[in-house]
C-alpha positions as CSV (number, residue, x, y, z in Angstrom):
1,X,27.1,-125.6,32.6
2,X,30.0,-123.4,32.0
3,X,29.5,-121.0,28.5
4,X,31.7,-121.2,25.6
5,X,34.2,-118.5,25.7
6,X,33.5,-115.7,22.5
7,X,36.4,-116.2,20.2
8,X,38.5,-113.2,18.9
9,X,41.3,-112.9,16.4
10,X,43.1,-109.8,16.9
11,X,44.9,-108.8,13.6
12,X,48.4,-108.1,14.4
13,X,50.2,-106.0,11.6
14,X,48.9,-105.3,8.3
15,X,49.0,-106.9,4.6
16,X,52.1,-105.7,2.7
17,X,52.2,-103.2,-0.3
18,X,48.2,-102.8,0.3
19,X,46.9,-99.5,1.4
20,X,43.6,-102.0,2.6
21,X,45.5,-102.6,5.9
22,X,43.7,-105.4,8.2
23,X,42.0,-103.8,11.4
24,X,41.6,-106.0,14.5
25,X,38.5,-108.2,14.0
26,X,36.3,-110.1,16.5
27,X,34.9,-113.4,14.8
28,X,31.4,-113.9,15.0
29,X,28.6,-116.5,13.8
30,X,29.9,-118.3,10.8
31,X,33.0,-117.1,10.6
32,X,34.5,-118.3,13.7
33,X,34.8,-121.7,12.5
34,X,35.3,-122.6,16.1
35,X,39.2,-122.0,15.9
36,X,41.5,-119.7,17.9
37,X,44.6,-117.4,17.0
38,X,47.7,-118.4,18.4
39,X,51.4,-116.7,18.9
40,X,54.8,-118.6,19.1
41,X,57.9,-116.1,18.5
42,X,56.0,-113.8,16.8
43,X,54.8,-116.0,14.4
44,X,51.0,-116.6,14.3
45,X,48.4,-119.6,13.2
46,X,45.2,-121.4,14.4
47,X,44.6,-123.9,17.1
48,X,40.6,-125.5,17.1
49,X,39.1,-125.4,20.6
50,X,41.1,-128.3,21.6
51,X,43.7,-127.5,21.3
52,X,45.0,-129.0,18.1
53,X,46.8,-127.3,15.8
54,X,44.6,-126.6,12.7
55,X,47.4,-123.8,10.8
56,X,51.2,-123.7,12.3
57,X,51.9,-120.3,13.8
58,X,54.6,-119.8,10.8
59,X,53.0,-116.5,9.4
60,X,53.7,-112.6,10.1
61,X,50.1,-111.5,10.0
62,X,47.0,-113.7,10.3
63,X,43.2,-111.8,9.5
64,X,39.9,-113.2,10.7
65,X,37.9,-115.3,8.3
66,X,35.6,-113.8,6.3
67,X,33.2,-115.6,4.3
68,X,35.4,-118.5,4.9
69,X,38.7,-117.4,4.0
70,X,41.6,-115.5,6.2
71,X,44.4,-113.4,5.0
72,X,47.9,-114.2,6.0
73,X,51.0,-112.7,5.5
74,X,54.2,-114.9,5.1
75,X,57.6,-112.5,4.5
76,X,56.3,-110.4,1.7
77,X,54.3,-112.7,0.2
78,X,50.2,-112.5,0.9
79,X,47.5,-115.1,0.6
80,X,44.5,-116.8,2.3
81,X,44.1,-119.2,4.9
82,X,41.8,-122.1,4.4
83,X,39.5,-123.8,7.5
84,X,41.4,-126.8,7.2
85,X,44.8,-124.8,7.9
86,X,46.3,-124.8,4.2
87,X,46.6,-121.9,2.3
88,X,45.3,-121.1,-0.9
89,X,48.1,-119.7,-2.4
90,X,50.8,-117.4,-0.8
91,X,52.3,-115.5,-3.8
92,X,50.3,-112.1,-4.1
93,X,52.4,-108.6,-3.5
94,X,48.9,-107.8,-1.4
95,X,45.7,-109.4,0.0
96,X,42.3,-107.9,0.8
97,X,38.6,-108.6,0.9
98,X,36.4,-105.8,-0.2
99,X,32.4,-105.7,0.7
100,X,33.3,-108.3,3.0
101,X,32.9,-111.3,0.5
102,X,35.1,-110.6,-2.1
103,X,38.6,-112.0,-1.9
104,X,41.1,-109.6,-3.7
105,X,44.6,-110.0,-4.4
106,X,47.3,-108.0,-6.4
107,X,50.7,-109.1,-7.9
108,X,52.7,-107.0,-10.1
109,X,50.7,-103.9,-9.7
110,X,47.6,-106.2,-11.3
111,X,44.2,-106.9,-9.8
112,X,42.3,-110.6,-9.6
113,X,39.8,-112.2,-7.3
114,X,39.9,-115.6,-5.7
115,X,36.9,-117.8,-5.3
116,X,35.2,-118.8,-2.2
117,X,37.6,-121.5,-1.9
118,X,40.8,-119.9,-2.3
119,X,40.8,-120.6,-6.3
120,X,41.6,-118.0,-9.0
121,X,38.2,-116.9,-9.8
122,X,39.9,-113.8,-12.1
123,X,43.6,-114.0,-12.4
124,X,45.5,-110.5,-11.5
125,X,46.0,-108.9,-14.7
126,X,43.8,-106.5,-14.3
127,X,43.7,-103.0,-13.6
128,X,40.4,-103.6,-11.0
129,X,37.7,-105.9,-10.3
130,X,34.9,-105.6,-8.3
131,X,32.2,-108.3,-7.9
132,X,28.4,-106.8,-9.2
133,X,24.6,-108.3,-8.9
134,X,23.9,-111.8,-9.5
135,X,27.6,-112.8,-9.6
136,X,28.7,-111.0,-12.4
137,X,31.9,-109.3,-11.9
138,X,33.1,-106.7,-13.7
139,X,37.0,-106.0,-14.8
140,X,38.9,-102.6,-16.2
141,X,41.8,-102.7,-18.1
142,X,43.4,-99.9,-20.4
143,X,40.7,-97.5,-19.0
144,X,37.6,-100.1,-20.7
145,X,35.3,-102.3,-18.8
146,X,34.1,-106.2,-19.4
147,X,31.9,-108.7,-17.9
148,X,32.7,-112.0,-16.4
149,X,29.9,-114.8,-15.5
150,X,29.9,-116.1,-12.0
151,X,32.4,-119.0,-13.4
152,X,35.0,-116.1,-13.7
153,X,34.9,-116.6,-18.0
154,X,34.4,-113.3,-19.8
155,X,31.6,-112.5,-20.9
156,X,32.1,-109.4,-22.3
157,X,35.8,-108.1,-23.1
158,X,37.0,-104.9,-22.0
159,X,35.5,-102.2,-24.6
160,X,33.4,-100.4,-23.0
161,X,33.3,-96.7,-20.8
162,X,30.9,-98.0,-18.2
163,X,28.2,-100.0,-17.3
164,X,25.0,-100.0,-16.0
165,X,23.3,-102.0,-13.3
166,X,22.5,-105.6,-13.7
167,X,19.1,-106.1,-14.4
168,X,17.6,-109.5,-15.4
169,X,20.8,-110.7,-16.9
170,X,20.9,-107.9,-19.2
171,X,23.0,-104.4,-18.5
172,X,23.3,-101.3,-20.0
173,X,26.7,-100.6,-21.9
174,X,28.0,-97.5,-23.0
175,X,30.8,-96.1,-26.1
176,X,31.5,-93.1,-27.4
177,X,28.5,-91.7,-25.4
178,X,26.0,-94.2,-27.3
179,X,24.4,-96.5,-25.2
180,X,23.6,-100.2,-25.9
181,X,22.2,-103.1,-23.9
182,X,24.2,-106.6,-23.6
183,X,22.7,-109.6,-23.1
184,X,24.7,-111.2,-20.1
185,X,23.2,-115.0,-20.3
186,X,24.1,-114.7,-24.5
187,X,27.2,-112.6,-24.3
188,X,25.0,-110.8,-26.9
189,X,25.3,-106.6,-27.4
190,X,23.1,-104.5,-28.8
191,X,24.4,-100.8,-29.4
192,X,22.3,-98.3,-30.4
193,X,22.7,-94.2,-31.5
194,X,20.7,-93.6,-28.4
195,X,21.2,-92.3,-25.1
196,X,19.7,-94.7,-22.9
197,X,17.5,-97.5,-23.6
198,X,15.4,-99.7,-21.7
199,X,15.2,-103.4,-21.2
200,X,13.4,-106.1,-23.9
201,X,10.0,-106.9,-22.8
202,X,7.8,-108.6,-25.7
203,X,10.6,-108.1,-28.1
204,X,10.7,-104.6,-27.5
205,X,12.9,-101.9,-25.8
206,X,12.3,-98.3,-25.0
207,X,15.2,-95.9,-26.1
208,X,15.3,-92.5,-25.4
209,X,17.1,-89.4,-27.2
210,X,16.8,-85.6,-26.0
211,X,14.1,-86.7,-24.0
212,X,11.9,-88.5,-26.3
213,X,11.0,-92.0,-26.1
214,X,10.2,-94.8,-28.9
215,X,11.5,-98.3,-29.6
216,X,13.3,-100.7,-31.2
217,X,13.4,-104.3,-31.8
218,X,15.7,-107.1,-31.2
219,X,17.9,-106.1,-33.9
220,X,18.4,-102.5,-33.1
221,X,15.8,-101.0,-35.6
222,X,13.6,-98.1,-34.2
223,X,10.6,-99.4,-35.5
224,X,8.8,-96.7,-33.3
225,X,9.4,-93.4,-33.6
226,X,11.1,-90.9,-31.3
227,X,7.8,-89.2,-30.3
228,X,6.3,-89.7,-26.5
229,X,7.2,-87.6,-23.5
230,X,6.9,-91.1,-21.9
231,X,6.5,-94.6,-22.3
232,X,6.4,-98.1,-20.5
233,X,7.1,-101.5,-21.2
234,X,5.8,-103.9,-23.6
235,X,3.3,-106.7,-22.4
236,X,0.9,-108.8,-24.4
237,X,2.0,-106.7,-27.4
238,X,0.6,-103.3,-25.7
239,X,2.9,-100.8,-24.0
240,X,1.4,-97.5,-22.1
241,X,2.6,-93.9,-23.7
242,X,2.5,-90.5,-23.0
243,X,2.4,-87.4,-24.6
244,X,1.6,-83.9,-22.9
245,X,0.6,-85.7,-19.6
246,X,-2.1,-88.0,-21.1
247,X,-1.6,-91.8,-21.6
248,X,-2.9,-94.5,-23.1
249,X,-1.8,-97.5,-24.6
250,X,-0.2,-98.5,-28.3
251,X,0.4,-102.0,-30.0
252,X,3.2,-103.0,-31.7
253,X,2.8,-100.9,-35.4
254,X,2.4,-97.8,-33.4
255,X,-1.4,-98.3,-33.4
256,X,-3.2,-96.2,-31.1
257,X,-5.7,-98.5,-29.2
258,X,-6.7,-96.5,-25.9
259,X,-6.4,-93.2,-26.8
260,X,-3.9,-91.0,-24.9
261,X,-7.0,-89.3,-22.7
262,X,-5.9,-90.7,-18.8
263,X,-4.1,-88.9,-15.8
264,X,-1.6,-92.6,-15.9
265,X,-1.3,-95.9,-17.5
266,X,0.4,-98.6,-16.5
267,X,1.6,-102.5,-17.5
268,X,-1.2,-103.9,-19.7
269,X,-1.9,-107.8,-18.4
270,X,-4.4,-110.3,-18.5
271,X,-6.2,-108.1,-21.7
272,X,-6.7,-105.0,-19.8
273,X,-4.5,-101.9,-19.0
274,X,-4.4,-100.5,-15.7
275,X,-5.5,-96.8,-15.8
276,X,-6.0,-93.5,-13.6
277,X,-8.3,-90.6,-13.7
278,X,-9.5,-87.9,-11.7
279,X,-8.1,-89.8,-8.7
280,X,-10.2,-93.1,-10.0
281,X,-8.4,-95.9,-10.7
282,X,-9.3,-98.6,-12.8
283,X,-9.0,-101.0,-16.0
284,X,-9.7,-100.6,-19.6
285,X,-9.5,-103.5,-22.5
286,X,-8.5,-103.1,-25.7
287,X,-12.3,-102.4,-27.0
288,X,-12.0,-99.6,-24.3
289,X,-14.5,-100.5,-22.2
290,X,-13.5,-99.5,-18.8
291,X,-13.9,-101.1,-15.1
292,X,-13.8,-98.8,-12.5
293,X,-13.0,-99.8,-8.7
294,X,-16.1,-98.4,-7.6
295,X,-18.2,-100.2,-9.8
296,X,-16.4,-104.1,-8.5
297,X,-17.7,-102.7,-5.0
């Protein structure tokens, strides 16, 4: 039984007006799509492994397909090449996939992004986009950034200096050196005077400001005060705190219920807090009676 021959498209010259030139590319797993690059008087296009023409050698400059599109380059026009031989759209001053799954394009000095099918996900008017976690994609123009959904719809418009990582849907936003946190399923921002701030567990977010921690609520108010070297997250309406290297653990209204008297404290779940001392760890509820490993044994 004779073995398939490996298949290899060599790019040939690179994309016009884009300083992202195409390097020669062997095809490999998915991206082969079982077709082959082929030459007639300079031109270049795509036979399948028959033989039969899938995209007419007509274009300048033909890429490899990645994540199921291929760049072409027609006079000094660039677009993307679709399995089925059609192109997407050949109009773009410049064509190039960064990360190796995003499809970018320029045209008039502005940036877009095309989907996975050779659709305008983000039309080029934009000064950069670059894809981010979970589909989001953020865009710059005028020196701001914004968020688009997966969809390509803005989510956020451009107004902000930068922005954090995606976390959960949500994201840290920042202006004039405050920080806020937008809600990326809501299109919902909440901006605070503080310099960072955590993420809303139980209603509640941590914020911090010259190394202090409290938190606010959903609407922005600090309804605890700027006062622990340290805190955690909010579960079951406790949250672990520090202050001069002992934790404990503090309800909503700021109430001290463990006292602050541990080496660590972590995420109170299921009633108890998980705690540490003198290399012991163990759990304590909310009466402060306290489990120790040893004593499950």
């Amino acid at each position: 039984m004779k073995k398939c021959p490996i298949l290899v498209c060599l790019l040939v010259a690179a994309i016009a007006g884009n300083a992202q030139a195409l390097t020669s590319a062997a095809l490999a797993g998915k991206d082969t799509l079982s077709l082959v690059r082929i030459e007639k008087a300079g031109k270049y296009g795509f036979n399948d492994t028959s033989g039969n023409v899938v995209a007419a050698p007509v274009y300048d400059a033909i890429g490899p397909f990645q994540d199921g599109l291929a760049i072409v380059r027609k006079g000094n026009k660039s677009g993307y090449l679709l399995p089925n031989g059609k192109t997407s759209s050949l109009k773009y001053d410049s064509a190039w996939v960064r990360e190796g799954r995003y499809h970018m394009v320029k045209l008039n000095g502005r940036t877009g992004m095309l989907d996975h099918q050779g659709k305008e996900l983000v039309s080029p008017r934009y000064d950069d986009v670059k894809g981010i976690r979970d589909g989001y994609i953020s865009v710059l123009s005028a020196g701001k950034y914004g968020v688009m959904d997966p969809r390509g719809k803005i989510i956020l418009k451009p107004a902000f200096e930068r922005l954090g990582y995606v976390t959960n849907g949500t994201m840290l936003v920042y202006i004039d050196g405050k920080c806020g946190r937008a809600d990326l399923v809501k299109g919902k921002v909440i901006m605070t005077p503080y310099e960072k701030v955590g993420p809303f567990r139980d209603g509640m977010a941590w914020v911090r400001q010259d190394k202090k921690f409290g938190f606010i609520n959903q609407k922005g108010d600090l309804v605890i005060p700027l006062i622990y070297d340290w805190v955690g997250n909010f579960n079951e309406g406790m949250v672990a705190v520090a202050t001069e290297k002992r934790y404990g653990f503090i309800n909503k209204r700021n109430e001290v219920v463990i006292p602050q008297k541990y080496d660590k404290a972590y995420t109170y779940t299921n009633g108890k807090g998980m705690i540490r001392l003198n290399g012991r760890v163990g759990y304590v509820d909310k009466d402060g009676n306290e489990t120790w490993a040893e004593m499950a044994q």
